[in-house]
C-alpha positions in Angstrom: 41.0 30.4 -41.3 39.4 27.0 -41.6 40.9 24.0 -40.3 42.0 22.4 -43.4 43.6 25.3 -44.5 45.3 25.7 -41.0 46.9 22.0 -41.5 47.9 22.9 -45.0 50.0 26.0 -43.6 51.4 23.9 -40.8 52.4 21.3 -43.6 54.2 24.3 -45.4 52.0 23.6 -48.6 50.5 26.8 -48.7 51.5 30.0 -47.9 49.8 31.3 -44.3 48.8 34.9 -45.2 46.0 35.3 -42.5 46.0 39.4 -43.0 45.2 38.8 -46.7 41.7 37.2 -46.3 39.5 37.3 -49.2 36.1 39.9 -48.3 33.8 40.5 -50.9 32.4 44.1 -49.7 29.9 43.8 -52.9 28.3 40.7 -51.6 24.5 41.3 -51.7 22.0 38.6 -50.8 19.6 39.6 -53.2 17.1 41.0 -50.7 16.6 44.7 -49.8 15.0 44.9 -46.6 11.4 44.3 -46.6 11.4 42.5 -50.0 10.8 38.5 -49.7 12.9 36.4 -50.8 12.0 34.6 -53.6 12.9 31.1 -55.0 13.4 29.4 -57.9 9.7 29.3 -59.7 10.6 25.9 -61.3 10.6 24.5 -57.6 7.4 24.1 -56.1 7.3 24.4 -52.1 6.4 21.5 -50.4 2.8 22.7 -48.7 2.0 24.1 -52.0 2.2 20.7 -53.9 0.4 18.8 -50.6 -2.5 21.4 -51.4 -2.8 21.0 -55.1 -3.3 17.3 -54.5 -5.2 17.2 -51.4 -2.7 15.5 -49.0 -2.9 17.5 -46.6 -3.3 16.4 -42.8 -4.3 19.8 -40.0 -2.8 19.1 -36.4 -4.4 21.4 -33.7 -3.8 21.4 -30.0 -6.3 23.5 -28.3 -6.0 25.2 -25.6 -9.9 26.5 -25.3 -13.1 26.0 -26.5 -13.0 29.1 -28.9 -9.9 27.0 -30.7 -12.5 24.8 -32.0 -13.0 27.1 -34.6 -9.8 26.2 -36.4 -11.0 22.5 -36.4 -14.2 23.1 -38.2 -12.6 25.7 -41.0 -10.1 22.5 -41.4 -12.4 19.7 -41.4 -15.1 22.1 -43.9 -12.3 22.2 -46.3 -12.1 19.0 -46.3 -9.0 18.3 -44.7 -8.7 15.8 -42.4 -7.7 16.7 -38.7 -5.8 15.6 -35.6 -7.0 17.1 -32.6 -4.3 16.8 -29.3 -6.8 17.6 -26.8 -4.0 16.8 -24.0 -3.2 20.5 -23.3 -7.3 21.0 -22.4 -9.2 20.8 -19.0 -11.9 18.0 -19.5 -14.7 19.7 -19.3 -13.5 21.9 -22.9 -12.2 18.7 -23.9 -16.0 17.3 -24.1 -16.8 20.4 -25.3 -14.8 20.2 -28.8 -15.0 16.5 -29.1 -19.2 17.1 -29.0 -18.3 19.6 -31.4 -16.5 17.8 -33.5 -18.8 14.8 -33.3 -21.9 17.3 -34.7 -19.5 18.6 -37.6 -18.4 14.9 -38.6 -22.4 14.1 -38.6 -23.4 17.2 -40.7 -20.5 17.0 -43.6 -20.5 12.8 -43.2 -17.4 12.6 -41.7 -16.0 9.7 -39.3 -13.9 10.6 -36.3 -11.3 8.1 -34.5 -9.6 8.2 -30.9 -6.2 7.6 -31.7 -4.8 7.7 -28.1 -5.9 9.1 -24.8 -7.4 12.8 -25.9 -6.1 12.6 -29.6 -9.0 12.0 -32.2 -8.8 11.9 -35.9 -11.4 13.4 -37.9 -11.6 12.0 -41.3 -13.8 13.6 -44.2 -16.6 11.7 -46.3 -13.7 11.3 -49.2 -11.0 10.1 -46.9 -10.3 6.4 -46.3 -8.4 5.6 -42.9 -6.4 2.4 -43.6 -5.3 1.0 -40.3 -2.7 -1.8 -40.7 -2.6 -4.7 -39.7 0.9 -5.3 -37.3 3.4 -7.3 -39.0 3.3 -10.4 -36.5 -0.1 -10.9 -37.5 0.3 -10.7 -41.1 0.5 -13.7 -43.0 1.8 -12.5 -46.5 3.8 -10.4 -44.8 7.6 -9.6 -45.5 8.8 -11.1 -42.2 6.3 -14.8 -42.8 9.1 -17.5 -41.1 6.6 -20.0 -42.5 
């Protein structure tokens, strides 16, 4: 019995039948085992829409050299890719990033460190807008001048 109901049966405004809960035994979710569950086709998931219009970012954290595959499939399609090379020793670490700097030099590409082991590898089509900090800014929305 939920809570609310509980305080309305203290109150005496309803009745406190507890043996006479409501069980629907024909209750089916819709799914038989092994079938997927499938939504609404007017509503578009999420990753699906990112992929239509190309906004899609790949994260990979490798954890060996032979991860660096995943990078390069990524970065081919031309989907632009953080690499979290954190989890890595440093000689594999230098390993991919040489990797990574031969695949941004054969499809045009531009890669960025973007802290200490994390690089961003940016496709020829992709422009990185890095912005300016606020307190720097002089049209800004915070100008006190």
């Amino acid at each position: 019995m939920g809570s609310v109901r509980k305080a309305s049966a203290w109150l005496g405004l309803v009745d406190d039948n507890e043996d006479e809960r409501y069980y629907d035994d024909d209750y089916s979710d819709g799914t038989e085992p092994g079938e997927a569950w499938v939504t609404d086709p007017r509503v578009k998931v999420a990753a699906d829409v990112a992929e239509e219009r190309g906004r899609r970012i790949g994260t990979i954290t490798p954890d060996s050299f032979r991860d660096a595959r995943a990078v390069g499939e990524l970065f081919r399609e031309g989907v632009p890719v953080i690499m979290n090379l954190t989890a890595m020793d440093a000689a594999d670490a230098k390993r991919v990033v040489d990797f990574a700097a031969g695949l941004i030099f054969g499809l045009r590409g531009s890669i960025e460190r973007v802290s200490n082991r994390v690089f961003l590898l940016s496709p020829a089509d992709t422009e990185v807008v890095s912005g300016e900090p606020a307190a720097h800014r002089s049209d800004g929305f915070f100008n006190q001048s």
